[in-house]
N, C-alpha and C positions, 0 to 999 in steps of 0.2 A: 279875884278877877281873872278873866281868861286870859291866856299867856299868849300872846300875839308875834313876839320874836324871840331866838333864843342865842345867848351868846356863849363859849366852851372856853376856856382855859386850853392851852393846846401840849403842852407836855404831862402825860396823865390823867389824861382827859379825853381829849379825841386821837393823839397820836401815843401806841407805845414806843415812845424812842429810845428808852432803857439800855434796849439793844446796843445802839450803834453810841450813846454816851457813854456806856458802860464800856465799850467795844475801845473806844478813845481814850477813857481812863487806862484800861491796862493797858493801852500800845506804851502810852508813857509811862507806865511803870514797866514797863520791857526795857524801853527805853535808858533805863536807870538801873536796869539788873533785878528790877523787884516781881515777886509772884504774883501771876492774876491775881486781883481779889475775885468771891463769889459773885454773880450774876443778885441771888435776893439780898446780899447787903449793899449792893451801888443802888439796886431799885430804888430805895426809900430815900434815896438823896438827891435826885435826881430833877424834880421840880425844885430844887433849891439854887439849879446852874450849878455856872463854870468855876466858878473859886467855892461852894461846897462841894463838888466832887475833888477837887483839887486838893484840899482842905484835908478828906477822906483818904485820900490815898500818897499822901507825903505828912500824915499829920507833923514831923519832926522838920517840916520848910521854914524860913523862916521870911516873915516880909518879902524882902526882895525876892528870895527864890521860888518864893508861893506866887508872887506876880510871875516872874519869870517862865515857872512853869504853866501857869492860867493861858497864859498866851500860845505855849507850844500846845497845850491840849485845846484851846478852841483852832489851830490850825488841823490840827488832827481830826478831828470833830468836824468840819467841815468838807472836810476830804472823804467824809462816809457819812455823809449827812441822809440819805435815803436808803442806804445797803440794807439793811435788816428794818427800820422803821416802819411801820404799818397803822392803819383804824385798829383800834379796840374791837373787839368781837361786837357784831352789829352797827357799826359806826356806817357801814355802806345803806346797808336799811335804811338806816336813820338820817342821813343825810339825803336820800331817793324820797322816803314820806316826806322829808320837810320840803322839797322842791317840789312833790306830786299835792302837797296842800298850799302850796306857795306861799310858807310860813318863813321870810325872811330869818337867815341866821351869817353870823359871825363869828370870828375869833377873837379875843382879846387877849394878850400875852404878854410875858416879861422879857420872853426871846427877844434876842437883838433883832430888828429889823433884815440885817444882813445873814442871819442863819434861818427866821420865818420864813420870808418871803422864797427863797430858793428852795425849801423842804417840802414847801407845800407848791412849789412848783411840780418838782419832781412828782409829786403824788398826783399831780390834777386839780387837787385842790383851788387853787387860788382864783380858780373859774370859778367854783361853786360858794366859795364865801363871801355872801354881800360887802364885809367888810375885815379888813385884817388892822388889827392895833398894837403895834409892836412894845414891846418894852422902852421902843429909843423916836416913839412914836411923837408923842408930848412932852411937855418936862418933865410931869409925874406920871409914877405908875404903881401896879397894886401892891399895896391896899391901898392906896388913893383912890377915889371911886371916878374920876376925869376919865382914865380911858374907858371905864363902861357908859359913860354918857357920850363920851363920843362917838362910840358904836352906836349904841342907841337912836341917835341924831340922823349917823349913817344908814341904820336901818329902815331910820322913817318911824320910828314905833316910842311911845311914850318908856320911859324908863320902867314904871311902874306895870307897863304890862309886858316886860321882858324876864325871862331866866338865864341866872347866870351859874354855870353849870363848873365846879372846878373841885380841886383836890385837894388844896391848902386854906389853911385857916385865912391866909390876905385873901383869899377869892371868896371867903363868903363876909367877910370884912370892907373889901371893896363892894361887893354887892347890895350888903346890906345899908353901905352909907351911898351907896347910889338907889336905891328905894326898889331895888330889882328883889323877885324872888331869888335866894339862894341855898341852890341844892347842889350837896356834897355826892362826887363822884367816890364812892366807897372803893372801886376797883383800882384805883390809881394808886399813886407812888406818896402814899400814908404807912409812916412809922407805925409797927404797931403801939408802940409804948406811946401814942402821941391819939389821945381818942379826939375822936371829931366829934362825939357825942357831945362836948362841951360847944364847939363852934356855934357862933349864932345864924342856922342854917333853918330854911323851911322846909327842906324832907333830905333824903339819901336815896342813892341809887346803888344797888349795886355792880350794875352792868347799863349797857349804852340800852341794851333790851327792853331795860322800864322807864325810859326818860316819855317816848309816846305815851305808854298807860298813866304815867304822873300828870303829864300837860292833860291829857283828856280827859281826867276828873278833874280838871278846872274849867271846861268846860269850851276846849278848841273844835274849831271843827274841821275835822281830817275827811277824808276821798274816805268813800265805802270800805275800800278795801282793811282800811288801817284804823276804822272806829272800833272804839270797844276794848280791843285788845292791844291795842299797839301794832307793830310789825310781825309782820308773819313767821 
């Protein structure tokens, strides 16, 4: 069926925020005398939040000091929440064709409401997404598939002619038990040791570049400019 709205997963998906978590992770380990770690092994952590980055980089915390420290690195974290953060390669395209074909879209996230709603402030965002669904939105969240229907609802658009676009195996999990198409964002923040090839997913992308040409062989109908190929 033709995909009518489309909703993102937002850390690894449509924002790289890698940067400024990863940037927060090692303040706190400055903080405590310890060495950066590398930039590509916080990546792969990175849609898992604030207590697996945490996790990561004190694995010898225990309890109490793993909460303790979770709390000082989301204070950190929020204090650089747009510094380096940016769209994925294409995300500007792609988020211009979907408002130049008036293809209502979303976010749905695990983000706490209080670090979403301010990030995608800063970016401009929060104009342009019909609807934002935070991790602290509902009682549950992914893989629970409640907040893709709530989006859904919000968008106006049947579940079943929605995609839901994300990086983690809960996002095509949520998607799947909410009756949405689910395609796996390949460029995002995936372990390699952790194949998606197993997830119960209806295609991959590997860039924001082929999410148009995916939705258009199901047969949407995009502005002249952006049929056929996708974005320019």
């Amino acid at each position: 069926m033709p995909i009518r709205g489309i909703l993102f997963d937002l850390d690894g998906t449509l924002l790289d925020t890698a940067p400024d978590m990863g940037g927060a992770l090692n303040e706190l380990r400055a903080e405590h005398g310890r060495r950066p770690l590398p930039a590509f092994l916080i990546r792969h952590w990175v849609s898992n939040g604030a207590a697996a980055l945490v996790r990561l980089g004190f694995v010898d915390a225990g309890p109490a000091e793993h909460e303790r420290l979770r709390l000082r690195f989301l204070d950190l974290y929020a204090a650089r929440l747009a510094r380096d953060t940016a769209l994925f390669p294409g995300g500007e395209v792609l988020v211009a064709a979907l408002e130049s074909a008036g293809t209502p879209w979303g976010i749905v996230t695990n983000k706490p409401g209080w670090l979403a709603e301010p990030l995608l402030a800063a970016l401009g965002l929060d104009r342009r997404a019909r609807i934002v669904v935070s991790g602290d939105t509902l009682a549950e969240k992914k893989p629970h598939p409640a907040p893709l229907l709530h989006a859904a609802r919000a968008l106006g658009v049947a579940a079943v002619d929605c995609a839901y676009v994300g990086d983690a195996e809960r996002d095509m999990l949520a998607a799947r038990s909410a009756g949405m198409c689910a395609l796996v964002a390949a460029y995002g923040y995936i372990d390699p040791e952790e194949g998606y090839t197993d997830w119960p997913s209806d295609g991959v992308i590997a860039s924001l570049d082929e999410l148009l040409p995916w939705v258009d062989a199901r047969g949407a109908a995009w502005p002249a400019e952006f049929q056929g190929a996708g974005p320019p």
